[in-house]
Structure formats: structure tokens, C-alpha cells
C-alpha positions in Angstrom: -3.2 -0.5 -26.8 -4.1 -2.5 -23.6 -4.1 -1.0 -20.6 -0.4 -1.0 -19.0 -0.1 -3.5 -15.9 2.0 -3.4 -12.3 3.4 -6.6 -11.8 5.5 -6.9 -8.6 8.4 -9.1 -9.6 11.2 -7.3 -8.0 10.7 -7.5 -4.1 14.3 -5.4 -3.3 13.3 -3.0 -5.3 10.0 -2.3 -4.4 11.4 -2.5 -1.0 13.7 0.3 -1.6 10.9 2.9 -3.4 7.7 2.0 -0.9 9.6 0.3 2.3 10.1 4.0 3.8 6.9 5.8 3.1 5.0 2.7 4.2 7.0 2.5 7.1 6.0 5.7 7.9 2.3 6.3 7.0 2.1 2.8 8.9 3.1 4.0 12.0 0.7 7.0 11.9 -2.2 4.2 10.9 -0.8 2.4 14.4 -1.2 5.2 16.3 -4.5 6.1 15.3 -6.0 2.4 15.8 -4.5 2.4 19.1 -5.2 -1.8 19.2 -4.4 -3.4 22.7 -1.8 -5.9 23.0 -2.2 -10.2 22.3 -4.3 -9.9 19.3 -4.1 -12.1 16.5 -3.7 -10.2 13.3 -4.5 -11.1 9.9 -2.2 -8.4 6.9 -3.5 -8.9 3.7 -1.3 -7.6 0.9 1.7 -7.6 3.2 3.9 -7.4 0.2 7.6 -7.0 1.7 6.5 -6.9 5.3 6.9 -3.4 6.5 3.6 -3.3 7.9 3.9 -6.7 8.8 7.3 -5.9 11.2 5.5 -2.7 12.5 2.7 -5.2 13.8 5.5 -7.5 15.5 7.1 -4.6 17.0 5.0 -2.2 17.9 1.0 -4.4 18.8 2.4 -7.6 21.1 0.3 -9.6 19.1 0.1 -13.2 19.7 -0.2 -14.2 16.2 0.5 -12.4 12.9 -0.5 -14.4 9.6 0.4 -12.6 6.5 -0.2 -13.1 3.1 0.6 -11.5 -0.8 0.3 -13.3 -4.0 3.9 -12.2 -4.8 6.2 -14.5 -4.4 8.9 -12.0 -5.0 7.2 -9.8 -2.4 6.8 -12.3 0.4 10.7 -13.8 -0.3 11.6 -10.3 1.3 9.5 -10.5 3.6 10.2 -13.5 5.0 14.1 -12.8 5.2 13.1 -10.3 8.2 13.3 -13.2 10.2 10.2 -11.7 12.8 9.6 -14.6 15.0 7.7 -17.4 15.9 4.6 -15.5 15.6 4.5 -14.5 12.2 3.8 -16.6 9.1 3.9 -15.7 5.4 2.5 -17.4 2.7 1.0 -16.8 -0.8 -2.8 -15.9 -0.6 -5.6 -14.1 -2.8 -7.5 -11.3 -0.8 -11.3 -12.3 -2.0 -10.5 -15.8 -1.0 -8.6 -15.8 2.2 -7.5 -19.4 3.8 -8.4 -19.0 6.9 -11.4 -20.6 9.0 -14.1 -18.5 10.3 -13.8 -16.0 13.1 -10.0 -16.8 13.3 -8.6 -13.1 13.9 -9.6 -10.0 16.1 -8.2 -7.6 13.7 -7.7 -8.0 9.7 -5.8 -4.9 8.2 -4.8 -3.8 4.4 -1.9 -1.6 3.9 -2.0 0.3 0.7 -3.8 -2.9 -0.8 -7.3 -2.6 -1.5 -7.5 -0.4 -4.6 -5.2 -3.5 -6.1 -7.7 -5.9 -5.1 -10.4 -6.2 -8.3 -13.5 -6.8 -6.2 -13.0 -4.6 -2.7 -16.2 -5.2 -1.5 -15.7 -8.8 -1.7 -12.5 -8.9 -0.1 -13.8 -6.6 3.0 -16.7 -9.6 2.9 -13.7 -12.0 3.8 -12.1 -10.3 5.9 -15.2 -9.6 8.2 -15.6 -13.3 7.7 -12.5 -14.1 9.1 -12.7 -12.1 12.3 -14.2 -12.9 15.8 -17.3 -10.8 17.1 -15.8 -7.1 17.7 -12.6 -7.3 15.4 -11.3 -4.6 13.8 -11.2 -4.1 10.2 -9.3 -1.3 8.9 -7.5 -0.1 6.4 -4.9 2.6 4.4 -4.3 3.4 1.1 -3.1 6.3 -1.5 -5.3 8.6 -2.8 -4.7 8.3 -6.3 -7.4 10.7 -7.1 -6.7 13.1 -5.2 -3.0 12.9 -6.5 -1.4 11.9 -3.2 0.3 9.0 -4.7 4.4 9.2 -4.0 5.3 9.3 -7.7 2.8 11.6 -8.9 5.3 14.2 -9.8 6.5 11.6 -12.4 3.0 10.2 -14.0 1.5 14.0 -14.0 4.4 14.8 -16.5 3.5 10.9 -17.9 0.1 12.4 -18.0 1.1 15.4 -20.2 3.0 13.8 -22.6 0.2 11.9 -23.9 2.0 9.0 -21.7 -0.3 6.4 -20.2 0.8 4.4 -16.7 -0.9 1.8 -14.7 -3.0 2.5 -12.4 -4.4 0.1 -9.6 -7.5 -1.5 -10.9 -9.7 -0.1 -8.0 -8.1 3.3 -8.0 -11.4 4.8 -7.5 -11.6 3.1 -3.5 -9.0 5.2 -2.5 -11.2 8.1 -2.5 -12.4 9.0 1.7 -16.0 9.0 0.8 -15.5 5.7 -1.2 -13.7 3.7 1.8 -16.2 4.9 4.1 -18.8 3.6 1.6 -17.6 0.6 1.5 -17.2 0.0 5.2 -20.6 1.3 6.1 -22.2 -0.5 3.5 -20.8 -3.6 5.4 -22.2 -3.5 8.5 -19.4 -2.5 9.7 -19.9 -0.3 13.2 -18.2 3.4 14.5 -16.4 3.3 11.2 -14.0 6.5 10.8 -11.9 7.8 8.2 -9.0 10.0 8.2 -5.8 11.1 5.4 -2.3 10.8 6.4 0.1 12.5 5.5 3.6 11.8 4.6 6.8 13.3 2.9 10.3 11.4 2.3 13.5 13.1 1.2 16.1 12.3 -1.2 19.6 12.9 -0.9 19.3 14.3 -4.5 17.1 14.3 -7.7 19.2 11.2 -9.3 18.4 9.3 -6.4 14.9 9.9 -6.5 15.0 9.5 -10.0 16.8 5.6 -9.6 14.6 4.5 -6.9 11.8 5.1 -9.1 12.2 4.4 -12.2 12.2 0.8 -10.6 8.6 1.3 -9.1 6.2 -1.0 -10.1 4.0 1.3 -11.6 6.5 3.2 -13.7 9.1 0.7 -14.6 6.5 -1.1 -17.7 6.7 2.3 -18.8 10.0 3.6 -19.0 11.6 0.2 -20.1 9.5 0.2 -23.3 10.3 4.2 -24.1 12.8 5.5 -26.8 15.8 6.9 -24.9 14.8 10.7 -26.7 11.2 10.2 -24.2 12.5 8.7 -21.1 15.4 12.0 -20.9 12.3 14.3 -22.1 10.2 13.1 -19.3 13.5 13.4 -16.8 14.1 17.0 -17.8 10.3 17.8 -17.1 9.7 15.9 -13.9 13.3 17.8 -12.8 11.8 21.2 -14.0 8.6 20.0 -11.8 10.6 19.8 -8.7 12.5 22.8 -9.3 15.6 20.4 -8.5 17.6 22.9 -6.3 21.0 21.6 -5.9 21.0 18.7 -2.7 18.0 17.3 -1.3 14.7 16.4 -3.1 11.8 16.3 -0.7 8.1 14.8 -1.5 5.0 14.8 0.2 1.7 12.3 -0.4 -1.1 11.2 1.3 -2.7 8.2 2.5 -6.6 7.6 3.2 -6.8 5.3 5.6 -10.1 3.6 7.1 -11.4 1.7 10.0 -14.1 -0.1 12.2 -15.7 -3.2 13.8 -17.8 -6.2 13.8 -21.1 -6.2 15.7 -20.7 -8.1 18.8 
């Protein structure tokens, strides 16, 4: 059986299960870079723009250009309507479109374990950066089980079930990030995890939002009705589902550093 795929075709939805806990991890990352203002800011894999309105909002930058190779990612996106200074468009992360030494800081926001070839994409992102940018990123640890549906795909997991996974899963991992970086040249490179936790007004709403999620929906859509209430009952049972709110955590692994002068 091939291996299951995430295709991001439904940019509300997505927005809906992954716009708040990227909201949120993303303001942590901000605060931990602590950039200075009226930098020009390259977001690879800005998918529906959260990160890419936390940058207009929060970093005075003087120029954000943003790209995602989903159109149905980047059609949210661009209805946020951020201004002048920021510009979507369709774009592959191992082949950016930009000139050299364009940006002084190039970012990836729970992005690089989607990109096949990470080294090659941190190659043009460094590329793309003036002397002394910044190069960071964040990302789930999927091995580590701090992805934000886990509690789903580790009942997936033990009913024999297989989901997608990210093809570079294994880059989420701290001492793989800070592999790659250093093995880049890249200078004072640091590491830290972030930690998160969303709550849901109840298990049917968690359950709704994501059985949407790109990385669950192949799954579910293709399972006998018997499965897909089996697998409900167990993930419920996993939570403990008290009556009212559900409330999950997860954690991020997020990476950064900078060009030689």
C-alpha cells in the first residue's frame, strides 16, 4: 500500500485546526528572536499566513515576501488583506525566487520537515539573505510525539492504522535542527522547544476540527464507518473526555542563527 500523503487543499480548514496553535507557538518563536524593527523578511511555507500577520504586526518590517506552493493555502492568506508590504505568491522552498542577498531574515514556520531536501532549502535560504541575517526556524516534534493530533494517530498507530507523516519528520528532532544549522555555517546557532496547549469547548469540537486536518482527513475518509467510530471511542477514552472542555498540549522545536558577516 503506498505510503498515505498530506495534500493541503482546504485552506479554511486547515485554518481552523493549525491557525491557533500556530498563532501561538509563533508568538513565543517572536519573542525569543527578539528581531529589531525595518527588516525585510522572507516566510517560506507561510501556508494561511498566521505567521505571516504576526511578522506585519508585531516586527515593523519593511518588507514581508511570502510564499507556499498551495494555492488553497496562500488564497487565505492573502484575504488577510496585511498591507502594502506583504506579498504572497506560489514558490518551492529548495528553489526560492528571489535574487541573492535580498532579505535580513528568512524564517520557516512548522515547514521544514515538509520540505524533501532540508539541507537544500536552508542552502537557499542563506543564499537569499544579506551578510548577518537571521535564519531560523520552528517546527513539531513528531518524534518526540508533540505533534497537536497525536492523541488521534497514537490510537491510528494501535490499530494497525497508518497516517501520513511529513517526509522529513526526522528534522524535527532538537539535535537534528541544530545539525543542520551548524553544519551550514551558520553562526551562535541555538535551539529551544515550545510549548503549547489549546482548549476545546468540547470533545465533538475537537473531534470536527480534526478530522479535517491534513494529515488525518486521507485517513478517515477512506475508513469503514465501524473503524472511524472505533477509533472515536478510543481517542475519547484517551482523553478521558470529562464532560465540557477538552484541553491539549504539544510542542514545537524551534531553531535559529546567522550568516557570517
Amino acid at each position: 500500500m503506498a505510503e498515505p500523503q498530506i495534500r493541503f487543499e482546504d485552506g479554511g480548514s486547515y485554518e481552523s485546526y493549525m491557525g491557533p496553535w500556530s498563532r501561538q507557538v509563533g508568538e513565543v518563536f517572536l519573542d525569543w528572536l527578539a528581531p529589531p524593527p525595518g527588516l525585510r523578511w522572507l516566510d517560506i511555507g507561510c501556508g494561511t499566513g498566521v505567521f505571516t500577520e504576526l511578522l506585519a504586526t508585531r516586527c515593523a518590517p519593511v518588507e514581508i515576501q511570502a510564499i507556499d506552493p498551495a494555492a488553497a493555502q496562500l488564497a487565505v492568506a492573502q484575504a488577510r488583506g496585511l498591507g502594502p508590504a506583504v506579498h504572497f505568491q506560489q514558490g518551492n522552498a529548495m528553489a526560492l525566487p528571489f535574487p541573492d542577498n535580498r532579505f535580513d531574515a528568512a524564517t520557516m514556520a512548522l515547514v521544514i520537515f515538509f520540505v524533501p531536501e532540508p539541507a537544500k532549502a536552508l542552502a537557499e535560504m542563506a543564499r537569499a539573505l544579506a551578510p548577518g541575517g537571521i535564519v531560523a526556524a520552528y517546527v513539531w516534534d513528531v518524534t518526540g510525539a508533540g505533534l497537536p493530533a497525536e492523541p488521534i494517530h497514537a490510537e491510528m498507530r494501535a490499530m494497525g492504522i497508518r497516517h501520513p507523516r511529513p517526509p522529513s519528520f526526522e528534522i524535527s528532532r532538537a539535535e537534528a535542527l541544530s545539525a543542520l544549522w551548524a553544519g551550514a555555517g551558520l553562526e551562535a546557532v541555538e535551539a529551544r522547544p515550545i510549548d503549547a496547549a489549546r482548549t476545546f469547548a468540547d470533545f465533538d469540537t475537537f473531534w470536527s476540527i480534526h478530522l479535517a486536518a491534513p494529515n488525518i482527513r486521507p485517513i478517515v475518509t477512506e475508513m469503514p464507518a465501524a473503524d472511524l467510530e472505533q477509533l472515536k471511542r478510543r481517542v475519547r477514552a484517551r482523553l478521558s473526555n470529562p464532560p465540557g472542555p477538552v484541553t491539549l498540549s504539544a510542542r514545537a522545536n524551534a531553531i535559529k542563527g546567522r550568516l557570517s558577516l
